[in-house]
Wavefront OBJ file of the C-alpha trace (Angstrom):
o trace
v -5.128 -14.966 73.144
v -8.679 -13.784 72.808
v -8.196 -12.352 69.161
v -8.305 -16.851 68.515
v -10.682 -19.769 69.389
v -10.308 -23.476 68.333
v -12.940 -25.404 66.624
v -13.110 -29.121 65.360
v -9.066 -28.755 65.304
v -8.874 -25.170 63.727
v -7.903 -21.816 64.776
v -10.455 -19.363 64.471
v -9.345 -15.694 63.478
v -11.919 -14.348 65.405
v -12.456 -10.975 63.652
v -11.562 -11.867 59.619
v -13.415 -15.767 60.445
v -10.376 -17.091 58.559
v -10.047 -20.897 59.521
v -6.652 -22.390 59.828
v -6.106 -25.969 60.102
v -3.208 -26.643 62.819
v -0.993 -29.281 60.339
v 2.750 -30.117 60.379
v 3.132 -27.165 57.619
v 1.473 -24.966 59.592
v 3.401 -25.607 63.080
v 6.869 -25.580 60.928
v 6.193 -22.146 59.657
v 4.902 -21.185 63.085
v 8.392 -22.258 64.826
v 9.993 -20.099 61.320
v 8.195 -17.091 62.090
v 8.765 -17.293 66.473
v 12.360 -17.775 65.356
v 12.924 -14.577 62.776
v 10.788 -12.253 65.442
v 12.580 -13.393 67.987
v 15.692 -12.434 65.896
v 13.713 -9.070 65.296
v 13.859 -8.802 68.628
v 17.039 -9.274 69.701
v 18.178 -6.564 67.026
v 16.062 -4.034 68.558
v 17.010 -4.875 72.016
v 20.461 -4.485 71.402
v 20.123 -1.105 70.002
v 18.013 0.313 72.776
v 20.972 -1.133 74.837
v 23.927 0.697 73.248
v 21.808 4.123 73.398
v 21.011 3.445 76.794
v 24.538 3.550 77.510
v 25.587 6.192 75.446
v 27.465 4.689 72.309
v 24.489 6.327 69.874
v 22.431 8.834 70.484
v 19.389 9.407 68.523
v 15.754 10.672 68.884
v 13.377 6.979 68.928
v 10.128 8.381 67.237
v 7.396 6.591 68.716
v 5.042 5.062 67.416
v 1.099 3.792 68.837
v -1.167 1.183 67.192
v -5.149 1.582 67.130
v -7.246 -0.021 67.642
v -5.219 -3.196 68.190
v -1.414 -4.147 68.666
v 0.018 -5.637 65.513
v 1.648 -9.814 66.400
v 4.945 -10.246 65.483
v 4.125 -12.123 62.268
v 2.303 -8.797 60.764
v 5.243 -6.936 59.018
v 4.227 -3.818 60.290
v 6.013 -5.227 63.663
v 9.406 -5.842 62.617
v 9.429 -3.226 60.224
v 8.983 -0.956 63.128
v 11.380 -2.438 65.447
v 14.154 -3.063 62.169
v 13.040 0.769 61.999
v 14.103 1.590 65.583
v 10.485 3.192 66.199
v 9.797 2.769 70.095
v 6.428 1.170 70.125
v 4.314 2.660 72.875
v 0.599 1.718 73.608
v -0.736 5.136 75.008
v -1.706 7.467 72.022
v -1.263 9.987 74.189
v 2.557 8.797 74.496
v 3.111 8.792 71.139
v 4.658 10.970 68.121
v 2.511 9.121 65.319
v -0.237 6.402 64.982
v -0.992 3.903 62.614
v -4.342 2.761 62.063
v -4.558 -0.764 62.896
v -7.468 -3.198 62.345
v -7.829 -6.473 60.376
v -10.978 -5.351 58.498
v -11.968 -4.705 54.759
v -14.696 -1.982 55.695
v -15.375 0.038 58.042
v -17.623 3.611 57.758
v -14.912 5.844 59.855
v -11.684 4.547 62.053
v -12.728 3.340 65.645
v -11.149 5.765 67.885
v -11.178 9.378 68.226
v -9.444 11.560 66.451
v -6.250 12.845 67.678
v -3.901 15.428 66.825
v -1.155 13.308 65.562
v -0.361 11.868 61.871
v -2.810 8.534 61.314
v -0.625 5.906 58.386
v -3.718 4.357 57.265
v -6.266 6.715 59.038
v -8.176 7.226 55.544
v -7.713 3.393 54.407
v -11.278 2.601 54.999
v -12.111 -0.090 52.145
v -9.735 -2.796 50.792
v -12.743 -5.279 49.746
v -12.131 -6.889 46.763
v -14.855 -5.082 44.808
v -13.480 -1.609 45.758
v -9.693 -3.134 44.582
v -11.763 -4.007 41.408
v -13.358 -0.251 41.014
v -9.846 1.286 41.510
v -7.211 -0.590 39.945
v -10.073 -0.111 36.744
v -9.963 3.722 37.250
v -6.061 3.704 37.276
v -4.682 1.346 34.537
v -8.075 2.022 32.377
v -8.606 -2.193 31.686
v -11.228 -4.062 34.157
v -10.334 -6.532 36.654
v -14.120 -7.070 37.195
v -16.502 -9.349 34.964
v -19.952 -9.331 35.466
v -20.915 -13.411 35.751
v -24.171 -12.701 33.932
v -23.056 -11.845 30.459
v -19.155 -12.745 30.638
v -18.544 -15.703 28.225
v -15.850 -18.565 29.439
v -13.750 -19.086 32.765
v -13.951 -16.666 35.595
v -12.870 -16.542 39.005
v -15.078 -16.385 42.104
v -13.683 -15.408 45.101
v -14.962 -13.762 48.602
v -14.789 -10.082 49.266
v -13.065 -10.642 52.775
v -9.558 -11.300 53.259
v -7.261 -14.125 54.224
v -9.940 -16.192 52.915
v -8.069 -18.184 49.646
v -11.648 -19.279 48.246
v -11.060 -19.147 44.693
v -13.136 -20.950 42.765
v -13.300 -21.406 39.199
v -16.527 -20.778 37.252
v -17.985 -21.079 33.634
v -20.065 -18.181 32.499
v -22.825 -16.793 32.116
v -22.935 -17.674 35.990
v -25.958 -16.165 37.712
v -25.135 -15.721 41.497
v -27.418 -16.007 43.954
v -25.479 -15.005 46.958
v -23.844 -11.506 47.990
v -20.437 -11.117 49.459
v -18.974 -12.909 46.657
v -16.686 -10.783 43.336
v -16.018 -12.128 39.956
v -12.971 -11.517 38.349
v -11.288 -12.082 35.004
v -9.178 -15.768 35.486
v -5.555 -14.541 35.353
v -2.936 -16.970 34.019
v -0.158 -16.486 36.598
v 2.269 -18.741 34.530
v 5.237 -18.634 32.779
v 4.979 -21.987 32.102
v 1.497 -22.757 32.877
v 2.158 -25.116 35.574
v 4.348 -22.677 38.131
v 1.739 -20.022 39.660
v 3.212 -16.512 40.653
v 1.758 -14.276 42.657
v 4.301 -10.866 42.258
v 3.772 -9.752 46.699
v 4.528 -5.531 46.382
v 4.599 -3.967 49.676
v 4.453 -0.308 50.066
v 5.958 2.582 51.906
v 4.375 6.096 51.362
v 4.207 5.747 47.637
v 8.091 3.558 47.365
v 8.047 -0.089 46.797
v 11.093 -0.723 48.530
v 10.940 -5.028 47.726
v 8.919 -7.602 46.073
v 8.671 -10.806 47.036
v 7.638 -14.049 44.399
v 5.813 -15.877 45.389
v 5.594 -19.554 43.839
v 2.797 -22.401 43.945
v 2.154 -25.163 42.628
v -1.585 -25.641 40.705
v -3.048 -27.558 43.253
v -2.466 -24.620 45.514
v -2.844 -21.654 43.352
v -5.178 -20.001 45.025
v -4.168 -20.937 48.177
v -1.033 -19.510 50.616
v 0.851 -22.519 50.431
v 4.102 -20.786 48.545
v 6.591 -23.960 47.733
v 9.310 -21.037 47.036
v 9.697 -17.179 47.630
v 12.245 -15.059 46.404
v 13.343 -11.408 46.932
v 13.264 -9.159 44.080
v 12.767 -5.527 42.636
v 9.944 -3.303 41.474
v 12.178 -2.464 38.835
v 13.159 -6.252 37.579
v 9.360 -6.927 37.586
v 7.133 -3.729 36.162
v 7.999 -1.149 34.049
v 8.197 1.834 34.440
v 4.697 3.166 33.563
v 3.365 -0.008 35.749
v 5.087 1.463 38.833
v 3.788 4.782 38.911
v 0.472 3.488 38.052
v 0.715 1.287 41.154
v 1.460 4.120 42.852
v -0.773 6.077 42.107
v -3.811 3.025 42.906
v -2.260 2.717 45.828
v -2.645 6.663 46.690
v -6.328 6.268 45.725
v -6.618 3.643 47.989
v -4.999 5.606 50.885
v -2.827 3.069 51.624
v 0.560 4.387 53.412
v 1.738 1.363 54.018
v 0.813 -2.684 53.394
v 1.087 -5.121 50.674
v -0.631 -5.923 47.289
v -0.879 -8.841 45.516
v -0.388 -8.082 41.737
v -0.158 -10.421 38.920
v 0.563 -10.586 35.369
v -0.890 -12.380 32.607
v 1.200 -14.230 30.407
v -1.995 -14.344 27.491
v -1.757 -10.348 27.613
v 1.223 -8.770 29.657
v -0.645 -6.831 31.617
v -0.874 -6.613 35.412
v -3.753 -7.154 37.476
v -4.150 -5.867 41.209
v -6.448 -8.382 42.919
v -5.832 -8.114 46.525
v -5.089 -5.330 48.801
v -3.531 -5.958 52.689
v -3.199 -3.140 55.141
v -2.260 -5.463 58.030
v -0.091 -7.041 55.907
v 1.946 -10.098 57.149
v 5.386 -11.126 56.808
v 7.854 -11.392 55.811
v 6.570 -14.917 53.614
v 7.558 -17.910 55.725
v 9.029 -19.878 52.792
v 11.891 -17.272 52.451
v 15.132 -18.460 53.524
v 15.858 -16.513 56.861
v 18.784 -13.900 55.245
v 16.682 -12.989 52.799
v 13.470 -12.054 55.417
v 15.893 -9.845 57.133
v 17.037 -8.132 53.468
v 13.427 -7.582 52.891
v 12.675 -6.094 56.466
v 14.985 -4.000 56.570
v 14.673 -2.538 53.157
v 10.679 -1.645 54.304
v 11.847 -0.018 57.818
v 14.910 2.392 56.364
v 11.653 3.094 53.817
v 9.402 3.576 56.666
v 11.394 5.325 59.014
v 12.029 7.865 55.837
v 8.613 8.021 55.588
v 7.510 8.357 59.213
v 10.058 11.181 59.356
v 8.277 12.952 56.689
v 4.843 12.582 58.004
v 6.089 14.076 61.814
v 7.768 16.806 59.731
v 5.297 17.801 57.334
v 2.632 17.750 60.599
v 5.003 19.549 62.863
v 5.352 22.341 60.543
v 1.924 22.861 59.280
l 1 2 3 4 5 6 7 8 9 10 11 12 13 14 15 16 17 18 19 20 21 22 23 24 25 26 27 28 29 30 31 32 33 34 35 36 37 38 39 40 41 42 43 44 45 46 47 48 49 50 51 52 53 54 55 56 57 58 59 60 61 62 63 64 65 66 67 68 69 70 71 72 73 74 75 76 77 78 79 80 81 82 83 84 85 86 87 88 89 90 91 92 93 94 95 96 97 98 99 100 101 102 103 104 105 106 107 108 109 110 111 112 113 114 115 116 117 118 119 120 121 122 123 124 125 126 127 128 129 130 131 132 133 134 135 136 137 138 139 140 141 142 143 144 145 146 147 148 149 150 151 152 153 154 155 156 157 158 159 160 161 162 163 164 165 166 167 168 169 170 171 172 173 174 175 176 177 178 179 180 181 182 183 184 185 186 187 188 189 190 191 192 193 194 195 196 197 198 199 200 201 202 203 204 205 206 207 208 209 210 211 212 213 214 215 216 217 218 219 220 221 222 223 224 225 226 227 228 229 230 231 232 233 234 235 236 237 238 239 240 241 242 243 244 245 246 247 248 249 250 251 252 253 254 255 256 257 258 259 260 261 262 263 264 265 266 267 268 269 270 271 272 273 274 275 276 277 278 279 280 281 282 283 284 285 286 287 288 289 290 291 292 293 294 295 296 297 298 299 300 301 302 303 304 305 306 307 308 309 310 311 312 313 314 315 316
């Protein structure tokens, strides 16, 4: 695969620089996820099958990536085949494209424009420090400290993704390097030794799951997740909480990804710190009925949603 290189026994995600070290953990989750896509897999195959020979009959919408193919552990991929999207690489060959690229920034999307609906076409910015500017504009309380003048414990953390370089500071803290954000340190506790990180993917403005995911404090800022469990938006925010999510995630133009949100036991209040728009999954720690639960509650959500999109387009 050219999208990897190894160095001094690491694989190197060649366009986010993410280093991962090739351990026991890591090739036991490997063999997890190569097992649930090639359940994926099957799934999809066997429905092609029965419409090729005339049990069901439906339309497949089809679906092209740009400018990359998602792998089968981005969710994106078996949400689309658990969708029963027919995933075709020609643009030209498809009914509607999703924007596709593991990259926090970039000034306008890398192809040329087509006359087709984009998901993602206007999700230009996920860095941390636009996350920060947003989720502050939304819910009207600051993620964001300034290291300079903030008194006590703050977090430190790079503006890339799939980096897990959190780093705890005392302030006043007076950086000198760029790329880095400062954020206020969220106790992720109920307990104060169980961290949770509350995983909220997102369909066209639905949250159709939630995963929970659970570390330990040696790995708290890690994604080393000892447990993961399937729940609701509506078991873990109010009301209020999810349209304001929502809504952030509208002014972030996301149609579809994942955002890690968590919630402060000293306060109550929830805290978006990360946003994904190639968002993987589903977690690897999550017992294999429940990764197909999940999946399939994010592809009836997207095929809804993908529906809409073709008909709101084909009408206009």
């Amino acid at each position: 695969m050219t999208d990897f290189a190894w160095r001094n026994g690491r694989i190197v995600v060649k366009q986010t620089g993410a280093r991962i070290p090739v351990t026991g953990e890591f090739l036991r989750d490997f063999a997890r996820g190569a097992s649930f896509a090639a359940e994926v897999s099957a799934i999809s195959a066997t429905r092609h099958a029965r419409q090729r020979l005339g049990r069901e009959r439906s339309q497949r919408i089809r679906i092209s990536f740009a400018p990359a193919m998602p792998y089968p552990w981005y969710a994106i991929w078996a949400v689309s085949h658990l969708a029963d999207l027919d995933i075709v690489r020609n643009p030209a060959d498809a009914d509607i494209l999703f924007y596709f690229e593991d990259s926090e920034h970039v000034a306008a999307l890398p192809f040329d424009a087509v006359d087709l609906p984009v998901l993602n076409g206007a999700c230009l910015d996920i860095r941390k420090s636009m996350v920060a500017k947003t989720f502050e504009r939304v819910f009207g309380y600051a993620l964001h400290v300034d290291p300079r003048t903030h008194h006590g414990l703050a977090l430190r953390k790079s503006e890339r993704n799939g980096v897990h370089d959190g780093q705890i500071l005392p302030c006043p803290y007076f950086p000198s390097t760029d790329g880095q954000v400062y954020q206020h340190l969220i106790d992720n506790t109920q307990d104060g030794r169980i961290y949770t990180d509350i995983r909220t993917p997102i369909v066209g403005g639905n949250l159709p799951t939630v995963y929970l995911k659970q570390r330990k404090a040696n790995a708290r800022f890690s994604n080393d997740n000892f447990r993961v469990v399937v729940t609701s938006a509506s078991e873990q925010f109010s009301a209020d909480e999810q349209r304001k999510i929502t809504i952030f995630a509208q002014a972030m133009n996301l149609d579809f990804g994942g955002m890690d949100v968590l919630r402060d036991r000293r306060d109550g209040r929830i805290y978006i710190v990360d946003v994904n728009k190639t968002d993987m999954g589903p977690p690897t720690a999550l017992p294999r009925h429940d990764k197909l639960v999940a999946m399939r509650a994010l592809a009836d959500s997207f095929r809804d949603y993908v529906t809409a999109r073709l008909t709101a387009h084909n009408s206009a």
